[in-house]
TITIMAR-237064 format. One line per 5 residues: number of its first residue (from 1); their letters; for each residue x, y, z of C-alpha. Coordinates in nm, 2 decimals. Example, Ala and Ser with C-alpha at 12.3 -4.5 7.8 and 13.67 -1.06 7.14 Angstrom:
1) AS) 1.23 -0.45 0.78 ~ 1.37 -0.11 0.71 $
END
This chain:
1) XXXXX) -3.93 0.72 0.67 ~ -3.91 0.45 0.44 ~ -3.57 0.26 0.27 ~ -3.67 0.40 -0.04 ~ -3.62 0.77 0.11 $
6) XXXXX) -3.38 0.68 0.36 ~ -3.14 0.57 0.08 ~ -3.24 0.86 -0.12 ~ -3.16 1.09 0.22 ~ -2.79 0.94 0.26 $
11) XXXXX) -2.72 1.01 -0.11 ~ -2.81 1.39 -0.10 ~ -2.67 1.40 0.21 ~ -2.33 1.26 0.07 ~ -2.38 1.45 -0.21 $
16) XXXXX) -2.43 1.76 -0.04 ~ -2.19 1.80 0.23 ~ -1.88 1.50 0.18 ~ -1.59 1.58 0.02 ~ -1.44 1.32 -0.10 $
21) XXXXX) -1.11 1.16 -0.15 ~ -0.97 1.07 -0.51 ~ -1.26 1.17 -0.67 ~ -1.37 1.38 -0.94 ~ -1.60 1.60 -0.74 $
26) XXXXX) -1.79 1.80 -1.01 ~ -1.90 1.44 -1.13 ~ -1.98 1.30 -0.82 ~ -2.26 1.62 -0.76 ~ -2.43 1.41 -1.10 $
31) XXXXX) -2.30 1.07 -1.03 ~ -2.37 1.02 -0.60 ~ -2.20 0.79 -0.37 ~ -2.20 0.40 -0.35 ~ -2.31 0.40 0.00 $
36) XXXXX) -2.16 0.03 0.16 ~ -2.37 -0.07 0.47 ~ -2.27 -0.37 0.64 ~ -1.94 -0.61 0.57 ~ -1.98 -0.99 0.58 $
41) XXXXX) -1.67 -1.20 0.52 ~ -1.49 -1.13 0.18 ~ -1.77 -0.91 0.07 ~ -1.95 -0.57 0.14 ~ -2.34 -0.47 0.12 $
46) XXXXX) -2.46 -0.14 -0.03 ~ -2.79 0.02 0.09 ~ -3.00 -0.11 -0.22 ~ -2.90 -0.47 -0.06 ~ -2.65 -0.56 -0.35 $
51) XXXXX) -2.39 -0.73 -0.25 ~ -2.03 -0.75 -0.36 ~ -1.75 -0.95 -0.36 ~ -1.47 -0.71 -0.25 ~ -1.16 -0.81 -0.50 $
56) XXXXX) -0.93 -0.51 -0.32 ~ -0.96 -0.56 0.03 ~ -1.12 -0.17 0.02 ~ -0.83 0.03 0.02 ~ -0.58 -0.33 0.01 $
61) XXXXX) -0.61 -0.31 0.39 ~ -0.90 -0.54 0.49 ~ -0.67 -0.85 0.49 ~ -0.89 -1.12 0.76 ~ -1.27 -0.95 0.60 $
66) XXXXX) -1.48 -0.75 0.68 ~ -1.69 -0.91 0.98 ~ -1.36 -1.10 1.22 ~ -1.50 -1.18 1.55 ~ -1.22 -1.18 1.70 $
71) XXXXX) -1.08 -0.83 1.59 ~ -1.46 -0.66 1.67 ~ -1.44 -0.80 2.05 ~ -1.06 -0.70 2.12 ~ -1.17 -0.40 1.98 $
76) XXXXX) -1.50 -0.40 2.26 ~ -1.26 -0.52 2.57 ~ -1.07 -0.24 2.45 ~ -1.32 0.02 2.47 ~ -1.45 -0.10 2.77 $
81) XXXXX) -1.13 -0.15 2.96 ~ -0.94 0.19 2.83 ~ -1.10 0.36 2.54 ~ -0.81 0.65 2.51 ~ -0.50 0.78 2.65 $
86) XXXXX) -0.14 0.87 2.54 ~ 0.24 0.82 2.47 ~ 0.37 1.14 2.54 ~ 0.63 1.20 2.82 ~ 0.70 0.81 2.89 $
91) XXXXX) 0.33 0.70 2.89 ~ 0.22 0.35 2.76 ~ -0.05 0.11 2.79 ~ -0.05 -0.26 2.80 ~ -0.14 -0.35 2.41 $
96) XXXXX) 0.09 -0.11 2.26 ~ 0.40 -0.22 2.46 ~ 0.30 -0.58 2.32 ~ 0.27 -0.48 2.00 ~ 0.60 -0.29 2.01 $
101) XXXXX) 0.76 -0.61 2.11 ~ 0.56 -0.84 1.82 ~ 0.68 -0.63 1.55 ~ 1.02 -0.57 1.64 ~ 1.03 -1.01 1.68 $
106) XXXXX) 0.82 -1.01 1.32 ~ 1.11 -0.76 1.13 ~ 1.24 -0.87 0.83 ~ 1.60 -0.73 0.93 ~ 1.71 -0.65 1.29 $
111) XXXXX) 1.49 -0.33 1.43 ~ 1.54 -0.15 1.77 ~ 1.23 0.05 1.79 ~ 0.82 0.08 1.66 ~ 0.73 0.44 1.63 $
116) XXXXX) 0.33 0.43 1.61 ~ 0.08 0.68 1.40 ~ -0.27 0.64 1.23 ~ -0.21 0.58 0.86 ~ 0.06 0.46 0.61 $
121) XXXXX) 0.15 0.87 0.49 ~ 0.17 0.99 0.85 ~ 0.40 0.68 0.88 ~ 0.60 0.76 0.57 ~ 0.58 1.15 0.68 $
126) XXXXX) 0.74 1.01 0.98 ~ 1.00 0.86 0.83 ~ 1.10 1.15 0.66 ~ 1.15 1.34 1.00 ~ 1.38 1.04 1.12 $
131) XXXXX) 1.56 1.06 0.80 ~ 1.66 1.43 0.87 ~ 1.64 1.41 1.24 ~ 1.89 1.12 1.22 ~ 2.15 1.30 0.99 $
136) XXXXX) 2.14 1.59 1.21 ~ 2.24 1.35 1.45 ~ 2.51 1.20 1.32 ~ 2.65 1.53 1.18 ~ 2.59 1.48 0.85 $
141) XXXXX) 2.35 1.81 0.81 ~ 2.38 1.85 0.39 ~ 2.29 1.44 0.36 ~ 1.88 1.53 0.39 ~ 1.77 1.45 -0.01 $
146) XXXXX) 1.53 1.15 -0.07 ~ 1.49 0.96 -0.37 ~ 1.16 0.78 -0.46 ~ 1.04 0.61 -0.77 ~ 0.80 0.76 -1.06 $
151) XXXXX) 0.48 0.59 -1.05 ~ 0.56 0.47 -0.69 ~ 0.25 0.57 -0.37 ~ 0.38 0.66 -0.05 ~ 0.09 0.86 0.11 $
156) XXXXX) -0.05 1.20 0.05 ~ 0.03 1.45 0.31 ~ 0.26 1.75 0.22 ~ 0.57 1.53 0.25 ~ 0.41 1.15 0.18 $
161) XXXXX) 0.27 1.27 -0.18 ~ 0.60 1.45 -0.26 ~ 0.72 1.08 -0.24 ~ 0.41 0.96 -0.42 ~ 0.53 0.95 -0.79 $
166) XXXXX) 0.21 1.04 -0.93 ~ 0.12 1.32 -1.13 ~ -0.23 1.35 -0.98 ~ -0.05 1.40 -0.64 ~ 0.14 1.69 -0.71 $
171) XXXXX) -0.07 1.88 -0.98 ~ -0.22 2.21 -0.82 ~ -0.07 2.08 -0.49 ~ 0.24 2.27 -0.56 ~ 0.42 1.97 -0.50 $
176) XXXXX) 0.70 1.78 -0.47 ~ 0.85 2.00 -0.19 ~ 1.26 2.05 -0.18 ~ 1.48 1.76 -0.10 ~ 1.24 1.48 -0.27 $
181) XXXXX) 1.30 1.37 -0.61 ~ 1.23 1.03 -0.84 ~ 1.42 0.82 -1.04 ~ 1.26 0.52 -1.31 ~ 0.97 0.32 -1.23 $
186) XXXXX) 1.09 -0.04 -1.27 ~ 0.84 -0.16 -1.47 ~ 0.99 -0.40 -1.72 ~ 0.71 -0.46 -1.96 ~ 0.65 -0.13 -2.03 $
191) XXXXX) 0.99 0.06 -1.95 ~ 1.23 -0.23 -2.08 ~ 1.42 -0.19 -2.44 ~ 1.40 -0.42 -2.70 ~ 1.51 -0.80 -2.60 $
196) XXXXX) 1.61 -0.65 -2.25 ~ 1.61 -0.97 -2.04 ~ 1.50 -0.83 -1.61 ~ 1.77 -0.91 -1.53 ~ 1.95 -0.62 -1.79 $
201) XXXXX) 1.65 -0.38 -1.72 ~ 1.72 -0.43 -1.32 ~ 2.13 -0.34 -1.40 ~ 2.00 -0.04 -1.56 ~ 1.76 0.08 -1.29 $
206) XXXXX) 2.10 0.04 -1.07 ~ 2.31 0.23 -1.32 ~ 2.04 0.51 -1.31 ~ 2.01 0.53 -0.98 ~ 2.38 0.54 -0.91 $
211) XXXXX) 2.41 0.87 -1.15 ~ 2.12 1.03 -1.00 ~ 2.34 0.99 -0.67 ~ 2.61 1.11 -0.82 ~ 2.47 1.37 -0.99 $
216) XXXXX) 2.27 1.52 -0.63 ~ 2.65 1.46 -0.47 ~ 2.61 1.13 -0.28 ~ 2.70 1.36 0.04 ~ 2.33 1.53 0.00 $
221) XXXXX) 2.13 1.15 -0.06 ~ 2.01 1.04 0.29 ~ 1.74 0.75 0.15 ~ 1.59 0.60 -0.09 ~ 1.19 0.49 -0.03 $
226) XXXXX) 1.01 0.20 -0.23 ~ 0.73 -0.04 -0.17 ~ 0.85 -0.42 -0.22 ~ 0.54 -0.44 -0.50 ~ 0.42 -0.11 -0.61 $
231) XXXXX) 0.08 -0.05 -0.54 ~ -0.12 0.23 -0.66 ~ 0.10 0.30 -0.92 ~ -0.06 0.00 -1.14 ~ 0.06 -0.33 -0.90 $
236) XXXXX) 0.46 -0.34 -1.06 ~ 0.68 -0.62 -0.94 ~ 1.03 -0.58 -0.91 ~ 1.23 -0.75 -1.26 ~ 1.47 -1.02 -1.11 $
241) XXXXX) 1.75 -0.89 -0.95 ~ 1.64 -0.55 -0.91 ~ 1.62 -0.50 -0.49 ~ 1.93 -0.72 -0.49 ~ 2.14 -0.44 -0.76 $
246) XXXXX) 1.97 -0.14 -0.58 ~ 2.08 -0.21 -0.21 ~ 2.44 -0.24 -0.36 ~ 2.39 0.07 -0.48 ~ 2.22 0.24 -0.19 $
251) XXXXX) 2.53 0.04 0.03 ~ 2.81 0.20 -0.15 ~ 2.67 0.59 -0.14 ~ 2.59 0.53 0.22 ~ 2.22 0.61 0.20 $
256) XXXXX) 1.92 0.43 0.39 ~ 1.72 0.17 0.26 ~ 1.34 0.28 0.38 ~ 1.05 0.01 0.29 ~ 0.68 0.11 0.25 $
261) XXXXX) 0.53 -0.22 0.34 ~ 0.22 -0.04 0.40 ~ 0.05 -0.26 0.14 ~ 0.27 -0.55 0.12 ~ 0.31 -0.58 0.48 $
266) XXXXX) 0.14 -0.93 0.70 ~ 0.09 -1.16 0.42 ~ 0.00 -1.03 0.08 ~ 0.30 -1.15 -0.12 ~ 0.31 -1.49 0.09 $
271) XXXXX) 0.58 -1.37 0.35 ~ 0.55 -1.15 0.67 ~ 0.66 -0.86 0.48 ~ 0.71 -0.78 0.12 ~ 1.09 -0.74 0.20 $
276) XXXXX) 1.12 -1.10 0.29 ~ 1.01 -1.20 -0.05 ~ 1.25 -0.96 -0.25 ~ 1.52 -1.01 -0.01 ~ 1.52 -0.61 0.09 $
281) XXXXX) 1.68 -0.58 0.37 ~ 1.55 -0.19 0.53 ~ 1.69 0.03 0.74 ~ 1.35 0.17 0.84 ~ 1.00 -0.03 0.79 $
286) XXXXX) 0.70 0.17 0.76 ~ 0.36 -0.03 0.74 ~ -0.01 0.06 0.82 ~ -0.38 -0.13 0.66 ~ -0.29 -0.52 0.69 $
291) XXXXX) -0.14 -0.41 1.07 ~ -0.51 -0.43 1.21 ~ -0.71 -0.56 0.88 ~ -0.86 -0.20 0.84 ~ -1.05 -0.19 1.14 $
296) XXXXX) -0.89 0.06 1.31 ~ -0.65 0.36 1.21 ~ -0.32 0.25 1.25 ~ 0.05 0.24 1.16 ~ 0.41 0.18 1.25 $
301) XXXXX) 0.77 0.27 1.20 ~ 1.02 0.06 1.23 ~ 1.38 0.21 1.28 ~ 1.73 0.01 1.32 ~ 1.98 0.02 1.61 $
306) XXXXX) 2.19 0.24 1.46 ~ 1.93 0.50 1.37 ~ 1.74 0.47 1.70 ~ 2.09 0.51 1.90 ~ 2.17 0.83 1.72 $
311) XXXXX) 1.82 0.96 1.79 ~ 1.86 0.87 2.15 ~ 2.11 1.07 2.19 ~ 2.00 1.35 1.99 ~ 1.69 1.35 2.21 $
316) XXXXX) 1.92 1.42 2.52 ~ 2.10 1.71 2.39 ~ 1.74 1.87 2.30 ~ 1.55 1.75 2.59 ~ 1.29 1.54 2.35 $
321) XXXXX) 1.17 1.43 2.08 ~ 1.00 1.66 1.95 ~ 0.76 1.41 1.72 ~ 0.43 1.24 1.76 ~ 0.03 1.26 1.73 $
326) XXXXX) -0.25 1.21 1.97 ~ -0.35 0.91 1.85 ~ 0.04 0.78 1.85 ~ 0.00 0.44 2.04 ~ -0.39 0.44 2.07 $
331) XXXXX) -0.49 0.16 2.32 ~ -0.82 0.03 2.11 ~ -0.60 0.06 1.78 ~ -0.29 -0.10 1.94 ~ -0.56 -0.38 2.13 $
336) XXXXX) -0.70 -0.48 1.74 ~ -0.38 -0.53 1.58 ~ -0.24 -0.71 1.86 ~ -0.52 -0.92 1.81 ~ -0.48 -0.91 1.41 $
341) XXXXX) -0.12 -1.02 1.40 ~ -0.26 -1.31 1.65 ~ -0.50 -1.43 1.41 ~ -0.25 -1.46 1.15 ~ 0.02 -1.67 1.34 $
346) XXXXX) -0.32 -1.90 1.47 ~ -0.49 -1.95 1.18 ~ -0.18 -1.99 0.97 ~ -0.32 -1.74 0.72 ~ 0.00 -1.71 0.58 $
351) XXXXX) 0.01 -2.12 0.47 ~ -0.32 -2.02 0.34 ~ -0.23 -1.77 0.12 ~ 0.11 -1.95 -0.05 ~ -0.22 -2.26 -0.06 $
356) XXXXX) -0.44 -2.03 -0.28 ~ -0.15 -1.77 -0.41 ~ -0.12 -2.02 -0.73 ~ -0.43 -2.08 -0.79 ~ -0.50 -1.69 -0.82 $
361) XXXXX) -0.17 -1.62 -1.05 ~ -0.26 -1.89 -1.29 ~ -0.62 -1.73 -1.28 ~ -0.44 -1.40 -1.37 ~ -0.24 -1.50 -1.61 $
366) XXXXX) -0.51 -1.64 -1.81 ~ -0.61 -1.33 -1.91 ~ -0.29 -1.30 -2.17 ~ -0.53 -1.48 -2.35 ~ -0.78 -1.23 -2.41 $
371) XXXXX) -0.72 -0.96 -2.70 ~ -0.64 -0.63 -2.52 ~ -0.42 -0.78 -2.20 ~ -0.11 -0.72 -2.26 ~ 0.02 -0.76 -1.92 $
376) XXXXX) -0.08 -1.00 -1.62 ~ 0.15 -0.94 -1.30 ~ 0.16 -1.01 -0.96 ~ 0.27 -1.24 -0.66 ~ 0.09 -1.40 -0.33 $
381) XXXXX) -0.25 -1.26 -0.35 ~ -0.23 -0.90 -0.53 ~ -0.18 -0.89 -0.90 ~ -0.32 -0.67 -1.21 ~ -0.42 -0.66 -1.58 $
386) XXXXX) -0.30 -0.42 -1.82 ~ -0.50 -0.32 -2.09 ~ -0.35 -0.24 -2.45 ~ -0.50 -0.16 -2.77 ~ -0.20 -0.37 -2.96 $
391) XXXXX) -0.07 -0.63 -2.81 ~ 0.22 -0.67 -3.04 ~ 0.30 -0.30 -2.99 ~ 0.22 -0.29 -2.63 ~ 0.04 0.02 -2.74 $
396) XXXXX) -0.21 0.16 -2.47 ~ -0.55 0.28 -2.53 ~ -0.62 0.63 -2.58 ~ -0.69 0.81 -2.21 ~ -1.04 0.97 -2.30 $
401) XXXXX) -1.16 0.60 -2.35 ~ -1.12 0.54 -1.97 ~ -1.07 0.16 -2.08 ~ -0.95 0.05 -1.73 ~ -1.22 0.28 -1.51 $
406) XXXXX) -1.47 0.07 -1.77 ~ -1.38 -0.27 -1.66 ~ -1.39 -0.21 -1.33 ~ -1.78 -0.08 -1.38 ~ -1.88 -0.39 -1.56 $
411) XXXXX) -1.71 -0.59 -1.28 ~ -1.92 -0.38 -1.01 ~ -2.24 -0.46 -1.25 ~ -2.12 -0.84 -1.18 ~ -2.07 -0.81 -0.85 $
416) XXXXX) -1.73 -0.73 -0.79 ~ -1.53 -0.45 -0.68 ~ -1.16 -0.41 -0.86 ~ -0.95 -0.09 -0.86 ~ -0.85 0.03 -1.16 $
421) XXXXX) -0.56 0.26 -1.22 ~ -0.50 0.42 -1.57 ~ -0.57 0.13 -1.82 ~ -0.43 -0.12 -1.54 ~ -0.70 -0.31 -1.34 $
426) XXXXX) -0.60 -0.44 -1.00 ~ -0.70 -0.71 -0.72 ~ -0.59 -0.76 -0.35 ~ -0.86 -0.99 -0.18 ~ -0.91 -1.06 0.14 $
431) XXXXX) -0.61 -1.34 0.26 ~ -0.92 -1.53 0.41 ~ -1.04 -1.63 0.09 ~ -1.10 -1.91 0.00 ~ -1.11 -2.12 -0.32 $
436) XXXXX) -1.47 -2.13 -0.41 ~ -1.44 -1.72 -0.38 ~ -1.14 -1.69 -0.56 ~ -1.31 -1.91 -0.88 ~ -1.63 -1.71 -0.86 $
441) XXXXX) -1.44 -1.37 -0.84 ~ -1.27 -1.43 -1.17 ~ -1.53 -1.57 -1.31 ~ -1.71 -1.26 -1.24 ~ -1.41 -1.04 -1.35 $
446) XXXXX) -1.44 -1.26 -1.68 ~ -1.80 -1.20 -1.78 ~ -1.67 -0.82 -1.70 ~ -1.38 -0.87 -1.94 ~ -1.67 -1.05 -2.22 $
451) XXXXX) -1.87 -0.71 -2.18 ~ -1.54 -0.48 -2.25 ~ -1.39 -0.68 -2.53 ~ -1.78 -0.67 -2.66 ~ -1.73 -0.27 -2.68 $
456) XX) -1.37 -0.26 -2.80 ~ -1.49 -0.45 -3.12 $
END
């Protein structure tokens, strides 16, 4: 068989049996897959031979590339030396007692124990559990309600996308599910009233939040969830103040403070953890992708003393825990990020990123510049562009033009993958970048920009 039908094999064969995630699935029967082959540094290969600079990290995950020595061969020794076993009923293995112990010194406020799983919504399902599990324990059985934020991603199992704040999350899924409800997305440019300074908009995401507790009965609000940067939900940064004005609030009702670092997490906003940066201070940590650059499936939560202590002894009224998966504590997944977090205390990745972090923001914000940007946002090494069809209005584009979903094909005809999401267009590269890639990924994102601004005319 030849490339030429080999390639044209894999497509029907995607095509005809792969259902896909976050996709529109009538239109990828007529539209077929982008089929990546191989992984080289910052950028991927397709099966045509086409290669790409890969501006998101894949799924914001693939933090040290996609071809690390170091993480393939931990992940090899691994195999070799214990390719599975469990964590059930007091079992361990070497690398996930390690890791335990790394991420509980790594915390950005003082934790007591690392509860492992496979991805950043079993991780935030998870946390849900402990949430309830914990209030039971304490004797608090009414205080089980969850706020999240609209527009804000937490994962997409039953319980994960009820978090999620996104309307393609719920719709048809019969979701949110009881006990889980939203309160403002803290975007300032586009939720902020007239002269509003950040720090005004961030006092009135506090005073919002407060009545929602108040209007639930604080006595039924165990936590509040929120990534440090929202991801998914178009790459929103906090306004000044905000964290700082919303922990008050969570301190005064006596709910927890749970942060999704999944994306933020090792690096990507130029601190160990996003919560370092915004000066969040968590009662429960839940983080997944950067933890072994994407190579492997795995995640983590983090829970305090005082949550840990009330599970313990929960646990010995009951017999158990009655929580966990599999794959919890995976020796070949545990081996990689063990060797991940190594890499980034070795090679100083994060004095690399706060190196090249300005160098990509002042490339960002270059783009207020252009016509239709209305927006440019974003910190370390993650930012976005909004698009608007009136700047002065802040207007956005009408949905059936798919403005955003059309950049980011004229940056894959340059050469370059971006996420868009809504008329917002998003990158997250690799941490290893360096500055040569970072000027020829804008500039290829720019000559993407040329070709959409030539349309809008």
């Amino acid at each position: 068989m030849n490339t030429a039908d080999k390639n044209r094999t894999l497509s029907a064969l995607d095509i005809g049996a792969h259902l896909h995630s976050y996709t529109n699935l009538a239109a990828h029967e007529d539209v077929g897959p982008l089929i990546i082959t191989r992984g080289d540094g910052i950028h991927v290969i397709d099966d045509k031979g086409t290669k790409y600079i890969e501006g998101m990290s894949a799924l914001w995950c693939s933090s040290l590339g996609f071809s690390h020595p170091r993480l393939v061969q931990a992940g090899i020794n691994a195999l070799q030396t214990l390719p599975y076993y469990h964590t059930f009923n007091h079992r361990s293995n070497p690398a996930i007692a390690q890791l335990a112990d790394r991420l509980i010194q790594l915390a950005p406020s003082p934790m007591a124990k690392v509860f492992f799983a496979n991805s950043g919504s079993e991780a935030n399902d998870s946390a849900i559990k402990i949430i309830w599990y914990y209030h039971n324990a304490i004797g608090k059985p009414l205080k089980k309600k969850i706020l999240s934020r609209q527009r804000g991603y937490h994962g997409v199992t039953v319980a994960s996308a009820s978090l999620t704040g996104l309307p393609a999350n719920h719709q048809d899924f019969d979701l949110p599910i009881a006990n889980i409800g939203h309160v403002e997305c803290p975007h300032h440019y586009r939720y902020g009233l007239a002269g509003e300074s950040e720090a005004d908009f961030a006092t009135r995401m506090a005073q919002a939040l407060e009545q929602r507790i108040l209007q639930e009965g604080p006595e039924t609000v165990a936590a509040f969830i929120a990534e440090p940067v929202m991801g998914a939900g178009g790459v929103i940064v906090p306004p000044e103040t905000y964290f700082e004005k919303i922990q008050s609030v969570l301190r005064k009702y006596d709910v927890l403070m749970v942060a999704d670092e999944v994306i933020c997490g090792f690096g990507r906003t130029g601190k160990m953890f996003g919560s370092q940066t915004f000066g969040i201070q968590p009662d429960i940590l839940t983080c997944a992708k950067a933890l072994s650059s994407g190579y492997i499936p795995i995640s983590a939560v983090m829970v305090s003393p005082a949550i840990y202590d009330a599970m313990a002894v929960n646990s010995g009224k009951i017999g158990t825990f009655g929580h966990g998966y599999t794959y919890s504590g995976h020796p070949v997944a545990a081996a990689v990020a063990l060797e991940t977090l190594k890499v980034y205390e070795e090679d100083r990745i994060l004095d690399h990123v706060n190196a090249i972090s300005p160098l990509f923001q002042n490339r960002l914000q270059s783009y207020l510049d252009r016509p239709h940007v209305g927006e440019a946002r974003g910190v370390g090494l993650i930012g976005a562009i909004e698009l608007v069809a009136d700047k002065t209005a802040r207007a956005p584009f009408a949905p059936d033009l798919k403005v955003g979903a059309r950049l980011a094909q004229y940056a894959l005809e340059e050469g370059l993958i971006v996420r868009a999401m809504g008329d917002a267009v998003a990158l997250c590269p690799p941490l290893i970048i360096t500055d040569t890639e970072l000027t020829e990924m804008f500039d290829r994102l720019d000559r993407a920009v040329d070709k959409l601004q030539a349309t809008l005319k």
